[in-house]
N, C-alpha and C positions, 0 to 999 in steps of 0.2 A: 822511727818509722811508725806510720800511722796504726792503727789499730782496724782490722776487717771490719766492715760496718756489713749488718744482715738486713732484711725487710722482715717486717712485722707491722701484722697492724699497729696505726701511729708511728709508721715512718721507719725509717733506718736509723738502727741505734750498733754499738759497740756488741760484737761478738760474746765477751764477756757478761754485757747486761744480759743475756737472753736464759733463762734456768727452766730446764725441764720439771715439771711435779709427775712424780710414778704416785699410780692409781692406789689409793688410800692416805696417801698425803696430802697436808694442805698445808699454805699459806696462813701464816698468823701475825697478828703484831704486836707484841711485846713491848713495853717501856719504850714505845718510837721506832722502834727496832723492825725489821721484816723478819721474820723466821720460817724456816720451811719445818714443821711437823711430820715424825712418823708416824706411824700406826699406832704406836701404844701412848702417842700424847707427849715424844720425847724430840730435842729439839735435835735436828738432822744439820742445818747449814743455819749459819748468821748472816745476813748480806746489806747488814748496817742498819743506819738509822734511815728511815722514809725521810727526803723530802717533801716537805709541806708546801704548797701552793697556796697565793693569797685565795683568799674562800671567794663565791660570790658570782662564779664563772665555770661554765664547765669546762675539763681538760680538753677536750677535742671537739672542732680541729683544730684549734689555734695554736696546740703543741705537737704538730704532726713535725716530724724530722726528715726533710728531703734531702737524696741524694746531693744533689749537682743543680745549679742556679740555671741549667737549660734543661727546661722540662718538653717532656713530647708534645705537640698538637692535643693531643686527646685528655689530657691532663696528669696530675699525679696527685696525689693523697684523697681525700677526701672530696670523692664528685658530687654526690647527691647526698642529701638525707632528710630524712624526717624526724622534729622531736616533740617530746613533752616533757614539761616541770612538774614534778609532784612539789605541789603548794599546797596538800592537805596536813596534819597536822601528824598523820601516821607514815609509818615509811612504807615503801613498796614490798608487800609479801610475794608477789609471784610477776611474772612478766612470761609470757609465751608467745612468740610466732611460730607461724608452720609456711614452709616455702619449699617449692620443686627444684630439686639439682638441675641447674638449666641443661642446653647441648653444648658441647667445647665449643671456645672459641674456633673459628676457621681458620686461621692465621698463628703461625708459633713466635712469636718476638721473645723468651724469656719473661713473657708478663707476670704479676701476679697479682690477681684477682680475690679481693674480701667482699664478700655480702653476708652481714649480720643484723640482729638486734642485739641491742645492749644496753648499759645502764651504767654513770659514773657521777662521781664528784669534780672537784677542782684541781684532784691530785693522781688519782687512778681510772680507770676503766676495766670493767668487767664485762667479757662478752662471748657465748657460743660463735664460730667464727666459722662458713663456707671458703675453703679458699681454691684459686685454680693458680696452678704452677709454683714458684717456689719460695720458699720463705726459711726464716732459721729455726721453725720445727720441722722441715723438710719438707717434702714435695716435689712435684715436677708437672708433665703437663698432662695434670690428671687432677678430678676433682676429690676433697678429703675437707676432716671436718675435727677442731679441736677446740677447746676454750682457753680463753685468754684470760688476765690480767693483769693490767700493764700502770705505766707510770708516761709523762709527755718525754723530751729533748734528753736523750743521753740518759736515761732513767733507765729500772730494774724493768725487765718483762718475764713475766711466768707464763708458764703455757702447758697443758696436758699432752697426752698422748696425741698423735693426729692419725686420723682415723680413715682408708679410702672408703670411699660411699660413688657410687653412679648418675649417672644423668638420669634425671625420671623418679630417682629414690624424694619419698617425702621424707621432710626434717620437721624437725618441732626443737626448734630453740625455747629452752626454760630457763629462767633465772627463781632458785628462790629462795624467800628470808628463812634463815633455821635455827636464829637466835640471835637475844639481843639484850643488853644489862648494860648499864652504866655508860649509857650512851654509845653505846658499841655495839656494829652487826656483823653475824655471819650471816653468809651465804653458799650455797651451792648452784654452780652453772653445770648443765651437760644438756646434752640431747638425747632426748626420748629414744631408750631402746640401743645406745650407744655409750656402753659404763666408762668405755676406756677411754672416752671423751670430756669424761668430768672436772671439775676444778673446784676443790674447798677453798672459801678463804674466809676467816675468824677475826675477832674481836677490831672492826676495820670501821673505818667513817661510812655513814650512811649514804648510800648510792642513790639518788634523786634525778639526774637526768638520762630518761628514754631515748633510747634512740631506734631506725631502723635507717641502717647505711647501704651506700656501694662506695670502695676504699678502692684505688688501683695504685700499681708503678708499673713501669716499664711498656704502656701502652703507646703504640707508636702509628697504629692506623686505625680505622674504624675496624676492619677483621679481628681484631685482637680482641673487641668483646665478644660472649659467648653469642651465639650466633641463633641470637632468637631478639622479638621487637623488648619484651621485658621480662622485670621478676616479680612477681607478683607474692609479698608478702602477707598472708592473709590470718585472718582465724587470732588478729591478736587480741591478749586478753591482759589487762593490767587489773593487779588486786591490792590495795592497801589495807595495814592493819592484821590482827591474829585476832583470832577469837571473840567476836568473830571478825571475817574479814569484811572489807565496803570493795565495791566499786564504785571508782571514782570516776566522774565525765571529764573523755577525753576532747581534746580540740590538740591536735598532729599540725605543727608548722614545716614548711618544707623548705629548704634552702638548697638551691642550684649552684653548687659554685665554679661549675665545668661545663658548659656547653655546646663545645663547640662543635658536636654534629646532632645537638639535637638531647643530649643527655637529661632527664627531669626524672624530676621526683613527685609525685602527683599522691592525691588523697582521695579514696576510692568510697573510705567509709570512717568516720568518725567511733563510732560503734560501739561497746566495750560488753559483754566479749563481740567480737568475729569483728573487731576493724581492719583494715585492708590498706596497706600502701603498697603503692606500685612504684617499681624502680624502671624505669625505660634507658637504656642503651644508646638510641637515636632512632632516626628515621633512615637513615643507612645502614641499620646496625651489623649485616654481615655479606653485604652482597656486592660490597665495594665498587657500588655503582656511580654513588658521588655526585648524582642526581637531583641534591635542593643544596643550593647556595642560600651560607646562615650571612653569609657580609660580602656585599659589593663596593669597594670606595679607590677612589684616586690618593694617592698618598703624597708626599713632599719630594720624592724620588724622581727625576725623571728617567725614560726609558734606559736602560744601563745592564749589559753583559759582561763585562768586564771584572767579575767576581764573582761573591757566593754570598746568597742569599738566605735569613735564618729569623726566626721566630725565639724571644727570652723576656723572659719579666726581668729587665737589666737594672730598671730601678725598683723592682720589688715591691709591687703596689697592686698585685695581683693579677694585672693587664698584660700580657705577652706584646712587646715592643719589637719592630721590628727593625733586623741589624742588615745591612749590605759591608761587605767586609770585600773592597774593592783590592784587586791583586796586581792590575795592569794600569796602564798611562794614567800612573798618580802625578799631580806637581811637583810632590816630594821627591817621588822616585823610592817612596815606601810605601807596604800594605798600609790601606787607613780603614779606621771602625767608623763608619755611618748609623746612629741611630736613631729610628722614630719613637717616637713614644704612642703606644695604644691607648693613653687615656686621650688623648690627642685625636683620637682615629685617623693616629700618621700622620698629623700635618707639622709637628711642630719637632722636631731634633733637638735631641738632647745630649748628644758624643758627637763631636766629629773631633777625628785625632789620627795623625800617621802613627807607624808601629816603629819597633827596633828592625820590623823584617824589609829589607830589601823584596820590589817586584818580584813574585815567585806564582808560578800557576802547577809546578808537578808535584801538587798533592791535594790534599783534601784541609779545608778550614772548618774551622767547629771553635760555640765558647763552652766554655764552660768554667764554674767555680772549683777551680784544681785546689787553690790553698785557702778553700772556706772561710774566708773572708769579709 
């Protein structure tokens, strides 16, 4: 039997992988090793050796772990974000943004909603984390706030306390360097004013890429984000180096990888301190009006009721294809899978295939990747 799988930022991992840190403990690494630390410096849990990732790349999103191969219209993992590479010669001593607890989403789907700054390597991510509804530090549909650090695909995740906080509260996400010898840093994440939100972690690879995110799952209509036009990240300040420290010029790239009612990530101010990115929701973002059409096109289908109709990235190339999964007056005289491909924009099919089912119309059809494959 398979094993419970939780949501966490960077996707859905194993029950198992997910470890609480109580407030004065931290994460260390030892000889390869993850170790959780007590208070007096003594080792509390072992949970193996880190896997290492080839260097050169950062963890996310390319190691985000989804669900099920039929994702919602509105997306899943990682919609928007902005980043930066420290390419200077020193590591990042401090990272801060400050961002308003938006209003709830209007809509309850079980979503769950991450908007962060953060900072990782090739192998882990470190992040104060806003989240709305539920995840495997728990939650529901209310907004709360913990920090993270985590690993890509079926990997360890650490997480602090999670904290509730209100709509309209200001946050100040902080990351920062609090030592560093033989090639190895610590750090400390929390938010300003919120202890039981903190996350140490000790002697770890140097964190080099910035990020500021909006991360979803379980988004299934435009209502489901919080129900304002954006989030407006502001006030951030990147510091490199100790003693003293530089600030370095920023230049914030953004990467859209969700659009479909308008989702973006926009750059408001380069700045350093008080840079600004803005995370935008859509142009429908909560009033489920459905009032600007993002694609209008004729597809390879012609007109056809006879079934049920469905949105999947079938061939996994990022582009949501589209499936008609006909139920009635087959040739066969079996259900068959129709589909188009969206790099295509639907002109070109790439399955047509009858099923083991015989014609059936009293129920409901759906795909989905059942044996993760």
């Amino acid at each position: 039997m398979s094993e419970e799988l939780v949501v966490t930022p960077g996707g859905y991992r194993p029950k198992s992988n997910v470890h609480f840190v109580e407030p004065d403990h931290a994460i260390k690494m030892i000889g390869g090793r993850i170790m959780k630390m007590g208070p007096n410096r003594n080792i509390m849990e072992n949970f193996g050796p880190l896997v290492q990732r080839p260097p050169g790349l950062p963890l996310m999103p390319r190691h985000i772990e989804r669900r099920a191969l039929v994702y919602p219209a509105y997306g899943s993992g990682w919609i928007c974000y902005a980043d930066w590479t420290n390419t200077t010669l020193s590591p990042v001593s401090s990272f801060v943004t400050t961002w308003v607890v938006p209003p709830a989403p209007s809509t309850q789907s079980g979503q769950t909603i991450f908007l962060f700054n953060g900072i990782q390597n090739s192998t882990m991510i470190y992040q104060p984390v806003l989240q709305w509804g539920p995840s495997a530090a728990g939650g529901d549909s209310h907004w709360a706030v913990a920090s993270w650090y985590a690993a890509g695909q079926n990997g360890h995740s650490f997480h602090s306390s999670l904290v509730n906080v209100n709509v309209g509260d200001i946050l100040v996400g902080r990351m920062t360097l609090t030592g560093q010898g033989n090639n190895l840093f610590s750090y400390n994440c929390e938010f300003d004013g919120i202890p039981l939100a903190s996350l140490q972690i000790q002697d770890v690879e140097q964190l080099t890429w910035c990020i500021e995110t909006l991360e979803v799952y379980g988004i299934t209509r435009a209502t489901d984000y919080p129900a304002t036009n954006l989030t407006t990240f502001s006030a951030i300040e990147l510091l490199t180096g100790n003693a003293p420290t530089a600030t370095p010029s920023l230049a914030w790239t953004t990467v859209d990888q969700v659009s479909d009612i308008g989702q973006h990530c926009t750059i408001i101010s380069n700045a350093n301190p008080n840079g600004q990115v803005d995370i935008h929701y859509g142009d429908v973002f909560s009033q489920g009006n459905f009032l600007n059409r993002i694609l209008e096109v004729p597809t390879t289908f012609v007109n056809e009721n006879d079934g049920t109709w469905l949105m999947t990235d079938w061939d996994r190339d990022g582009i949501p294809d589209l499936v008609f999964i006909k139920t009635a007056n087959t040739p066969s005289g079996h259900v068959e899978v129709h589909i188009a491909s969206g790099s295509s924009n639907y002109q070109t099919r790439i399955l047509e295939v009858p099923t083991t089912f015989v014609n059936e119309n009293d129920g409901t059809w759906l795909m989905t990747d059942w044996d993760r494959d």
